[in-house]
C-alpha positions as CSV (number, residue, x, y, z in Angstrom):
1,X,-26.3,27.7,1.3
2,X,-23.1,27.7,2.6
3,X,-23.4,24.4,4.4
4,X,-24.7,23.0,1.1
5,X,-21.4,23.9,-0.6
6,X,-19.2,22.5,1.9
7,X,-21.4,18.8,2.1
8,X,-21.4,18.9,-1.9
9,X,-17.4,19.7,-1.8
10,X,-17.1,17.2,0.7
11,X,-18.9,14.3,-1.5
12,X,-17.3,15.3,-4.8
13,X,-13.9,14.7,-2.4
14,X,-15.8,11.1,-1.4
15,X,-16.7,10.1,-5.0
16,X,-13.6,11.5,-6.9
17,X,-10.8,10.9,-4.8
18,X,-11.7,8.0,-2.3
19,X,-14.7,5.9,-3.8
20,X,-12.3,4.9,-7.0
21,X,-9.1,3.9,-5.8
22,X,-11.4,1.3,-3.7
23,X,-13.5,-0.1,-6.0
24,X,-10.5,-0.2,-8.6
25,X,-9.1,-2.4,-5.6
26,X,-12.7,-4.6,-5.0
27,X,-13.0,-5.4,-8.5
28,X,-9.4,-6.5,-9.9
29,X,-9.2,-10.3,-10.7
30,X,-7.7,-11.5,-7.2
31,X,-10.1,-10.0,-4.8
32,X,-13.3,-10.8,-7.6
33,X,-11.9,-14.4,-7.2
34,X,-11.6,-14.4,-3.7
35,X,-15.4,-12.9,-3.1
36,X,-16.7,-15.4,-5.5
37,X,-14.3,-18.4,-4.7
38,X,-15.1,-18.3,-1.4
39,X,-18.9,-18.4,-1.8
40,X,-18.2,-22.4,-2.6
41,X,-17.5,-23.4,1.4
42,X,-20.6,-21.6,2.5
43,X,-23.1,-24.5,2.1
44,X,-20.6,-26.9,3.8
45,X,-19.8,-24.3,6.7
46,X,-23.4,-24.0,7.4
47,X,-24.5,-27.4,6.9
48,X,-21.1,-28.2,9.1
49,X,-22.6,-25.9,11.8
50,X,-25.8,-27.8,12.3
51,X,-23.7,-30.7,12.7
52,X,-21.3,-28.9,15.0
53,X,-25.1,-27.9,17.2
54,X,-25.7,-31.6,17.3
55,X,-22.7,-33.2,18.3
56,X,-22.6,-30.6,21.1
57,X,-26.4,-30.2,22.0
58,X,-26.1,-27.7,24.9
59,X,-28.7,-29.7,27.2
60,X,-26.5,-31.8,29.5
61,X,-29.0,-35.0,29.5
62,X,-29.1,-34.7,25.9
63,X,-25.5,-34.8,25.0
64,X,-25.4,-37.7,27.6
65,X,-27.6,-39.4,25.6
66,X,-25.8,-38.5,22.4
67,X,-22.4,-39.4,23.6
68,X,-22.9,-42.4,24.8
69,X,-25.0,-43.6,21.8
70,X,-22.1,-42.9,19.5
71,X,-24.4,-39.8,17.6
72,X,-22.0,-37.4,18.7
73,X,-19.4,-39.3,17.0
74,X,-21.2,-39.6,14.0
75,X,-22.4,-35.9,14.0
76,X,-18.7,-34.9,14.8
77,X,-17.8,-36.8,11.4
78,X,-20.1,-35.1,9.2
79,X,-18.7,-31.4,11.4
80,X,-14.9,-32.7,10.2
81,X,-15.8,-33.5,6.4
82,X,-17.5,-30.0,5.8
83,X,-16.8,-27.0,8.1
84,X,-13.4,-28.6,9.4
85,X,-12.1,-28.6,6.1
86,X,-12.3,-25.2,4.9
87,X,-9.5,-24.1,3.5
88,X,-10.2,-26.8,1.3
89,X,-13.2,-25.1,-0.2
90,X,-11.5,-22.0,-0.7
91,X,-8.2,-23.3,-2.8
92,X,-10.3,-24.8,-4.8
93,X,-13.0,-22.4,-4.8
94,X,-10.8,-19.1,-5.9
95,X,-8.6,-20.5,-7.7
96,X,-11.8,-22.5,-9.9
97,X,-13.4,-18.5,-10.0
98,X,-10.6,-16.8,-11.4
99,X,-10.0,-18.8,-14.6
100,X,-13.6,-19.3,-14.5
101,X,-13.5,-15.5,-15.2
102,X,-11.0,-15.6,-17.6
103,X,-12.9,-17.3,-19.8
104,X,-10.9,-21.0,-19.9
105,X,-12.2,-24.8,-18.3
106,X,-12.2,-23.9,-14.6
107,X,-12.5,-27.1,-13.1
108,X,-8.8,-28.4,-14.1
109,X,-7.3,-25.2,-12.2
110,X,-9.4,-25.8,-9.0
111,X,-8.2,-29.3,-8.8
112,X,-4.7,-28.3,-9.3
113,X,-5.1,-25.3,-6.5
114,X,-6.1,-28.3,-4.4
115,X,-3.0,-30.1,-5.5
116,X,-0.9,-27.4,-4.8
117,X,-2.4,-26.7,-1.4
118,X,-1.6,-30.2,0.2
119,X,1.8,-30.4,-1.3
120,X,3.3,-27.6,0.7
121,X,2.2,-28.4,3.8
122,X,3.8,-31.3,5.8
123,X,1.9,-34.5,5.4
124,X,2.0,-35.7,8.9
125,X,0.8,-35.3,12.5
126,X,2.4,-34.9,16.4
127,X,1.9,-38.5,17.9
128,X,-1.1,-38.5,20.3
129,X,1.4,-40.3,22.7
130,X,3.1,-36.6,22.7
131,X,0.2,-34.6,23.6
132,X,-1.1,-37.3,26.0
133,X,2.1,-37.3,28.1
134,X,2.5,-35.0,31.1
135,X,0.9,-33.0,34.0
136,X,-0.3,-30.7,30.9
137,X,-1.0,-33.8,28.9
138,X,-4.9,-34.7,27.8
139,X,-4.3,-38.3,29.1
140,X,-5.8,-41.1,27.4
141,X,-9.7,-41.2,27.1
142,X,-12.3,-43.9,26.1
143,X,-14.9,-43.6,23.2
144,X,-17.2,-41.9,25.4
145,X,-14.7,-38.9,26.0
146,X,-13.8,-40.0,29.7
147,X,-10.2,-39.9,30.3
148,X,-9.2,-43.1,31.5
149,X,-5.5,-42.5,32.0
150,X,-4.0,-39.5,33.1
151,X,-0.9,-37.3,31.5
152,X,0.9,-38.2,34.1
153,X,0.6,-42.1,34.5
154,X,0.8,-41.9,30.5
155,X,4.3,-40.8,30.9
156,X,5.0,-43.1,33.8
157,X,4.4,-46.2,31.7
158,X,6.1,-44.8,28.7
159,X,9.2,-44.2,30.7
160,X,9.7,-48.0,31.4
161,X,9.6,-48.9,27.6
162,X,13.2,-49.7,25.8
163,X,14.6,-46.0,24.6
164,X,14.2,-46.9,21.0
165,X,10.6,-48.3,21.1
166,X,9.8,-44.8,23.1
167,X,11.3,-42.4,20.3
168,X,9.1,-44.7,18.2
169,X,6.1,-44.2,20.0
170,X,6.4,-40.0,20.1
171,X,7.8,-40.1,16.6
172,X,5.3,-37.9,14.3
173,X,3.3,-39.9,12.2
174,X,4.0,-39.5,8.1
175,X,1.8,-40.0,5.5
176,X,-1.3,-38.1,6.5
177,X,-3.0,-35.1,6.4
178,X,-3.0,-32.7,8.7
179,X,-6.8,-31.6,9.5
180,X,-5.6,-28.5,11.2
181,X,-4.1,-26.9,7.8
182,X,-7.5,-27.6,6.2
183,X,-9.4,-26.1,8.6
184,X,-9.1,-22.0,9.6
185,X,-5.2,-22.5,10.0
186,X,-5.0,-22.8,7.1
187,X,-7.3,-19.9,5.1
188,X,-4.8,-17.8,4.6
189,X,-2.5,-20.3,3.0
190,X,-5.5,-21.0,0.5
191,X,-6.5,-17.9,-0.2
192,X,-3.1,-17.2,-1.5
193,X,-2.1,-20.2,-3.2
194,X,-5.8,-20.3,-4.3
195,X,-5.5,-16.6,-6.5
196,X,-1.7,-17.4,-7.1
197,X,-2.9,-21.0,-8.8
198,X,-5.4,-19.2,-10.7
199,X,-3.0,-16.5,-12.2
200,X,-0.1,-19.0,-13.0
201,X,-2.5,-21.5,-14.8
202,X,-4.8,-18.5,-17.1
203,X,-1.1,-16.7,-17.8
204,X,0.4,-20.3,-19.1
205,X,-3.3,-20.8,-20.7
206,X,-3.5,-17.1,-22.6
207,X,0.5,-18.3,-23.7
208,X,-0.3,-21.4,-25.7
209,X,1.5,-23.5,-22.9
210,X,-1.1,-26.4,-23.8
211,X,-1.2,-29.2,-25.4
212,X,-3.3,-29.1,-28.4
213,X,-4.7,-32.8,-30.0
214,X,-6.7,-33.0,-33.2
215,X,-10.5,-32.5,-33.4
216,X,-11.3,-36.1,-33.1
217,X,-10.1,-36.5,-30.0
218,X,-13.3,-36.3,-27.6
219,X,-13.4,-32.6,-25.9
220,X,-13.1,-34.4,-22.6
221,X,-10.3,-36.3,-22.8
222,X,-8.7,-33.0,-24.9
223,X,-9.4,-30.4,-22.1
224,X,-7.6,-32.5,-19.6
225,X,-4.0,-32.4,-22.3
226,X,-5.0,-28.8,-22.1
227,X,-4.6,-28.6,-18.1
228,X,-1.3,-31.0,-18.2
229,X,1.1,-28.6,-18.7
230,X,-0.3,-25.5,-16.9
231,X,-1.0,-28.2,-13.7
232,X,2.1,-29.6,-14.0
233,X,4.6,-26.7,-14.1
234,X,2.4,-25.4,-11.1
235,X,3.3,-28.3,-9.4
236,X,6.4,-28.9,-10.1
237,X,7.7,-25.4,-9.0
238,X,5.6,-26.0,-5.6
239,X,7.1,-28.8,-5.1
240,X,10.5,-26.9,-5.2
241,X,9.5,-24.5,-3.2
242,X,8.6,-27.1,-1.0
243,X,11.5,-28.6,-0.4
244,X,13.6,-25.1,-0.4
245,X,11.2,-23.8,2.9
246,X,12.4,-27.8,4.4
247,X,16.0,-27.7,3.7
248,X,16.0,-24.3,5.4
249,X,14.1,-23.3,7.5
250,X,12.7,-26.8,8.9
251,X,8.9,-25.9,8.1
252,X,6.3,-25.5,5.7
253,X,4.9,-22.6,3.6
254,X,1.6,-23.2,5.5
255,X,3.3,-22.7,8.8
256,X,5.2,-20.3,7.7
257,X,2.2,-18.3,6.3
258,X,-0.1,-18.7,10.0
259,X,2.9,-17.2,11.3
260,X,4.2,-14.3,9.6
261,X,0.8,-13.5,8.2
262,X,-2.4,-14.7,9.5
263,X,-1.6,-14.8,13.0
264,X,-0.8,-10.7,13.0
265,X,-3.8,-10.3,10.9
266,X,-6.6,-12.4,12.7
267,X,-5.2,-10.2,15.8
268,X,-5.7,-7.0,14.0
269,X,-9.1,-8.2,12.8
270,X,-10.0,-9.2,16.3
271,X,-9.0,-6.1,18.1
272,X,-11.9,-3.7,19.2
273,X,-10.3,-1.3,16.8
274,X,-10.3,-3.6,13.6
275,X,-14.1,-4.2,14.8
276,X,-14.7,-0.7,14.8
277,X,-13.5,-0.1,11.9
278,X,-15.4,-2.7,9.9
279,X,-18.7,-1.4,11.7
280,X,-17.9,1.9,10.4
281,X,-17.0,1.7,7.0
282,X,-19.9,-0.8,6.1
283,X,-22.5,2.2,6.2
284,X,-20.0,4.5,4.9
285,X,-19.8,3.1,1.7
286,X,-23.6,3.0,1.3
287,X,-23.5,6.3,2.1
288,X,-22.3,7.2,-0.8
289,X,-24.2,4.4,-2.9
290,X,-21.5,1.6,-3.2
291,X,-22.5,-1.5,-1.6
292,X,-20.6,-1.8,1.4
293,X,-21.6,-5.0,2.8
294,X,-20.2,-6.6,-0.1
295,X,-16.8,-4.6,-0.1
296,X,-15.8,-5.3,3.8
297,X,-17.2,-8.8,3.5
298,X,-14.6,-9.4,0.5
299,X,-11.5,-7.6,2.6
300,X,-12.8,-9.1,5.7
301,X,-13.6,-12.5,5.5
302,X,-10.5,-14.4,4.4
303,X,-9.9,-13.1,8.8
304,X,-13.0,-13.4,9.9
305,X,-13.9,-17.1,9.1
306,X,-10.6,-18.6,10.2
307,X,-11.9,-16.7,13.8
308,X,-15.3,-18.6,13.6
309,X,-13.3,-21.6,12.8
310,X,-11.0,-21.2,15.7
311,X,-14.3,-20.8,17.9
312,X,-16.1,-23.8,16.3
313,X,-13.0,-26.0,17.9
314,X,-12.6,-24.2,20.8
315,X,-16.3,-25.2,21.3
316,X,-16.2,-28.5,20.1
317,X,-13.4,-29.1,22.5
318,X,-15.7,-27.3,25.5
319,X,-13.1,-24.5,26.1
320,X,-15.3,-21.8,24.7
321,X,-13.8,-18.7,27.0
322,X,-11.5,-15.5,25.6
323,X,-9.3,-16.9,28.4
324,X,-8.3,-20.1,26.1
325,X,-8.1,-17.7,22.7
326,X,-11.1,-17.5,21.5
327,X,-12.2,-14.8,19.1
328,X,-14.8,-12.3,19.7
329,X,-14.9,-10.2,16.1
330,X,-15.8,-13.7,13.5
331,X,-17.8,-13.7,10.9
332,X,-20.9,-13.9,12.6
333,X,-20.0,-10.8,14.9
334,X,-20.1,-9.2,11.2
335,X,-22.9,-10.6,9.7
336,X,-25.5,-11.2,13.0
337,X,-23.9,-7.7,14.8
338,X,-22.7,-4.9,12.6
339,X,-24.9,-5.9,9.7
340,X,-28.1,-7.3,11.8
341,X,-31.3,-6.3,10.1
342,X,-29.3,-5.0,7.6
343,X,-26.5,-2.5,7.0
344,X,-26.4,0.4,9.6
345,X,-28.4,-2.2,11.8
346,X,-31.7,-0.1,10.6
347,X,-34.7,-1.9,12.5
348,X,-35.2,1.1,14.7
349,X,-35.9,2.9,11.7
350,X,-38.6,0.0,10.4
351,X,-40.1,0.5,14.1
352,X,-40.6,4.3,13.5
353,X,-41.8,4.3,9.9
354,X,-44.3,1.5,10.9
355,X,-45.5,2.7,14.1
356,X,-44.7,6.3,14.7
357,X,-44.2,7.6,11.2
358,X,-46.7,10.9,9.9
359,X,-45.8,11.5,6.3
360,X,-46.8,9.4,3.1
361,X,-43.1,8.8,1.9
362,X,-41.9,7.2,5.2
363,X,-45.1,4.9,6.1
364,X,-45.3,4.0,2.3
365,X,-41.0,2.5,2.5
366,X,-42.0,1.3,6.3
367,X,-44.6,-1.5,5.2
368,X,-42.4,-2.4,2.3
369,X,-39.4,-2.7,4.7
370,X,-41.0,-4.6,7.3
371,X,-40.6,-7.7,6.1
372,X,-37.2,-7.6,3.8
373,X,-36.0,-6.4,7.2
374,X,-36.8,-9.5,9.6
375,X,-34.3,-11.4,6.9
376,X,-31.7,-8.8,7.5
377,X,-32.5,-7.1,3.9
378,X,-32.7,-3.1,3.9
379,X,-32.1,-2.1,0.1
380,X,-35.8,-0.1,0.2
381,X,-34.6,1.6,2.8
382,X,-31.2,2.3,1.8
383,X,-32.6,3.5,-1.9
384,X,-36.1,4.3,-1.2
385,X,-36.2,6.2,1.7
386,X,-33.6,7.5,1.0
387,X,-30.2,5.9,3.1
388,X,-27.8,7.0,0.3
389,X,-26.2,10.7,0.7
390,X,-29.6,11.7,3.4
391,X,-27.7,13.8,6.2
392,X,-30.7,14.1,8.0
393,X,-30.4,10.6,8.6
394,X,-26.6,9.8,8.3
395,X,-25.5,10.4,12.0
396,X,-27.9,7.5,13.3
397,X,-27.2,5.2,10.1
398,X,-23.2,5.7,11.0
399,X,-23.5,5.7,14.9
400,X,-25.5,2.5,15.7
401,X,-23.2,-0.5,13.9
402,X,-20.5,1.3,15.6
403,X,-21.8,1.1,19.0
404,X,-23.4,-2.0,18.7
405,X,-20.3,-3.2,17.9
406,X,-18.2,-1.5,20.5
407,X,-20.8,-3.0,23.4
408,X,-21.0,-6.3,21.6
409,X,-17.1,-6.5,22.0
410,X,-16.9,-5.7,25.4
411,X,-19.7,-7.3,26.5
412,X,-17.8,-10.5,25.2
413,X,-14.9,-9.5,26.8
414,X,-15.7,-9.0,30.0
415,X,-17.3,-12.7,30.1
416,X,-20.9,-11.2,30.7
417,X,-21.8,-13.3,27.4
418,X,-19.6,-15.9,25.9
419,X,-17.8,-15.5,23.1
420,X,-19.3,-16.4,19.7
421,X,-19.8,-20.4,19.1
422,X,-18.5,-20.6,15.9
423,X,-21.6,-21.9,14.5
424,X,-22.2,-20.0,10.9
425,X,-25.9,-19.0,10.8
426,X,-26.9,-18.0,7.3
427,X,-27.2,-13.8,7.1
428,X,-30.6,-13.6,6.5
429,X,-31.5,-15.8,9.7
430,X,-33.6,-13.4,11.5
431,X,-32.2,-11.6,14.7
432,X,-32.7,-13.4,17.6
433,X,-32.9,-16.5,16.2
434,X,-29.3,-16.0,15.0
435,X,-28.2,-14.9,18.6
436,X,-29.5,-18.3,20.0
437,X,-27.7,-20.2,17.3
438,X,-24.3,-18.5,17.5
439,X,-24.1,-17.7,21.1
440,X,-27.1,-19.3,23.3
441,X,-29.7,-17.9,25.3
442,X,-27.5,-15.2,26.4
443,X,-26.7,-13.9,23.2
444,X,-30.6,-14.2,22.2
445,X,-30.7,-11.4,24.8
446,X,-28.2,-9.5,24.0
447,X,-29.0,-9.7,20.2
448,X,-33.0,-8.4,21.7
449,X,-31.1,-5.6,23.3
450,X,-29.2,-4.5,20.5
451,X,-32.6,-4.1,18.8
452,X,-33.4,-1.8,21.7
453,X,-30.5,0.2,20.9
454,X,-30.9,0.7,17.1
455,X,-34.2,2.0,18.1
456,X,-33.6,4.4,21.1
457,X,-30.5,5.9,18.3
458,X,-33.1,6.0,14.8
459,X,-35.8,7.2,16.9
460,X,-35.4,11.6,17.3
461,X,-33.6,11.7,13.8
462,X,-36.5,10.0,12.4
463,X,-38.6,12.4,14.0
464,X,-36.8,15.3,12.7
465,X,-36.9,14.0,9.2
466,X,-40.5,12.3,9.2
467,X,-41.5,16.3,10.4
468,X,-39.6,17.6,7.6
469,X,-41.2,15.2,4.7
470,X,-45.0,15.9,6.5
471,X,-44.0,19.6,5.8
472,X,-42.8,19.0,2.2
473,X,-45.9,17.0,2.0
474,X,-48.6,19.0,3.2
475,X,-47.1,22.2,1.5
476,X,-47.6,20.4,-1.7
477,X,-50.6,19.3,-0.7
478,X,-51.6,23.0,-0.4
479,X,-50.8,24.2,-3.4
480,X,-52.2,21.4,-5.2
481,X,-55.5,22.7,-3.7
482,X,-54.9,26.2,-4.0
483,X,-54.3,25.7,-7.9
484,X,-57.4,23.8,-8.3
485,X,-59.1,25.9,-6.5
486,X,-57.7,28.6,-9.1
487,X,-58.8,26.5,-11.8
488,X,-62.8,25.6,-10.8
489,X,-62.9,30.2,-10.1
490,X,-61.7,31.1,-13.2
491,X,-64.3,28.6,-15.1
């Protein structure tokens, strides 16, 4: 009875005290906008990803074949216009979702976010003359990715040219866009400017800062006098601030942000305690019967894709190691690790209720599991079985992400498998499949013995519980037939 008081105390603590400040947090305007907004570059990051696979088919005599075709060229083309880009998605994305929400033409904003994004970032790129030259240098390679010339004899030759004509040569080239800023560099940046766009242009909207023409004037052509003023005091002040972060401090806004913000934050989300972390709070909020997949995957993911982005390149370029930066918490780590099979990584659970289970309630929840589960889906589980506020089962529900996710990390770290490709595998692609797409064979394994894990963890807690329901069941059972038997001796 006692014990019963203090876990009731403890959740009234849970559900008064913690549970609203958070979702107050999860559903204001900016981080609705950002959950929704950023929805908009998943079909291009995955459909990016299956170009990313083919341009860099990990069969040697394939990619042979490929790269000196000229497919991987193509198939590196399609990666840069979709998942390369990013960023792009996301300015456009949150900023189109938050005055979507406010109820005003969304479409105008987005475009403007867009604007806004490319105008405070530099518009030029190093000359590949700079990163060519040197004993560090790439050197010069032909169309089939051989190098041809080295850093070193790049140099060499450039040293004989007239002074002038070689500041020329190394001089950045203007007028362009920088791909880096629109790809994971640059997340951040638009997820900021992106929720910052959106708040400027509704606030000027709700004000009457519009122009208003007369009802014969198509709604078309209307809406867009509607957007002028909004979109152009947005960009007007950005293109002050602009030139305020140039004059003074030689930089961008962009750079700036990477810097002071991202940078410190990608490491925090990449450390084995921010991966901790995240494993433990996803089943913690389900716990207590708020959805806590979709809560961490709004906080984390404005990190956690900028990682896999950093890991698609790092890939492209063949220098896939932790050694040369790459990440080992990305979004895949969160969706195809601490969330495989579902939040609380519960297929060791399906195993028992399907196989090993006695009573009626936990067979019944087992079959309808079974499948939802193979697609990473465990709702039945989480509200059927019960998940939510069941402490018979809460140790193993808590327990398993978090060492999955502790052994996943170091097992990545300590180069037994390699770091995570960058490739985004939709959620609900079904474990082991999604460890061969993000990480190889190796990963397929490791992914197989995770499964193991969730098992060997679910397994005596199920026991205990499945023992408890058969009891609950076969008492009521009993007096079910005691009653009737009651009933048929007194007629």
């Amino acid at each position: 009875m006692e014990n019963s008081s203090s876990n009731s105390a403890f959740s009234n603590f849970i559900n008064n005290k913690i549970l609203p400040p958070v979702m107050k947090f999860v559903n204001t305007k900016p981080v609705k906008a950002l959950q929704d907004g950023m929805v908009y570059a998943l079909p291009f990051i995955i459909i990016g990803s299956v170009f990313l696979i083919l341009s860099n088919i990990p069969i040697p005599a394939v990619a042979a074949v490929l790269k000196a075709s000229g497919w991987s060229a193509f198939f590196n083309q399609a990666y840069t216009a979709t998942f390369a880009i990013m960023s792009v998605w996301a300015a456009v994305g949150i900023a189109y979702v938050y005055v979507r929400n406010e109820g005003y033409e969304a479409l105008p904003a987005g475009l403007t976010s867009l604007a806004t994004f490319l105008l405070l970032q530099t518009l030029s790129i190093a000359s590949p003359l700079a990163g060519a030259m040197g004993k560090a240098g790439t050197g010069i390679t032909n169309a089939a990715g051989n190098v041809v010339m080295s850093g070193t004899a790049v140099s060499s030759n450039i040293d004989k040219l007239p002074k002038a004509l070689q500041g020329f040569l190394t001089t950045p080239v203007s007028g362009v866009i920088n791909l880096t800023w629109l790809g994971g560099q640059g997340m951040v940046a638009a997820i900021i400017i992106g929720i910052l766009v959106g708040w400027a242009y509704s606030a000027m909207i709700r004000a009457g800062w519009k122009i208003t023409l007369p009802e014969q004037v198509p709604a078309s052509v209307a809406g867009q006098f509607t957007a002028m003023i909004p979109a152009g005091v947005i960009i007007t002040v950005s293109m002050f601030i602009y030139a305020a972060i140039d004059f003074f401090g030689k930089t961008d806004l962009l750079q700036l942000i990477y810097k002071l913000l991202q940078t410190p934050l990608q490491g925090l989300s990449d450390s084995l305690g921010g991966a901790l972390v995240i494993a433990f709070l996803v089943p913690f909020f389900w716990f207590f019967g708020v959805h806590g997949g979709l809560i961490m995957g709004a906080i984390t993911s404005g990190l956690l894709i900028p990682n896999t982005a950093d890991n698609a390149a790092l890939y492209k370029a063949g220098k896939l190691t932790v050694a040369n930066g790459a990440h080992i918490v990305t979004n895949e780590f969160y969706n195809n690790f601490i969330n495989l099979t579902g939040s609380g990584i519960t297929i060791g659970l399906v195993i028992f209720t399907v196989f090993a289970a006695h009573s009626v309630q936990m067979k019944t929840i087992g079959k309808i599991e079974l499948v939802p589960a193979l697609f990473n889906i465990n709702e039945p589980f989480l509200f059927g079985l019960p998940l939510v506020m069941n402490p018979f089962l809460a140790i193993p529900f808590f327990l398993t992400p978090v060492l999955v996710a502790l052994s996943t990390y170091l097992v990545i770290y300590f180069g037994i498998v390699p770091p995570l490709n960058g490739v985004a595998a939709p959620w609900t692609t079904p474990a082991i499949i999604s460890g061969f797409l993000i990480g190889g064979w190796k990963m397929c394994i490791w992914q197989t013995i995770t499964l193991v894990m969730s098992t060997a963890i679910y397994f005596p807690f199920a026991k205990k519980y499945d023992k408890i329901l058969k009891g609950q069941e076969d008492a009521k059972a009993a007096a079910e037939a005691a009653a009737g038997n009651a009933a048929t001796e007194k007629a």
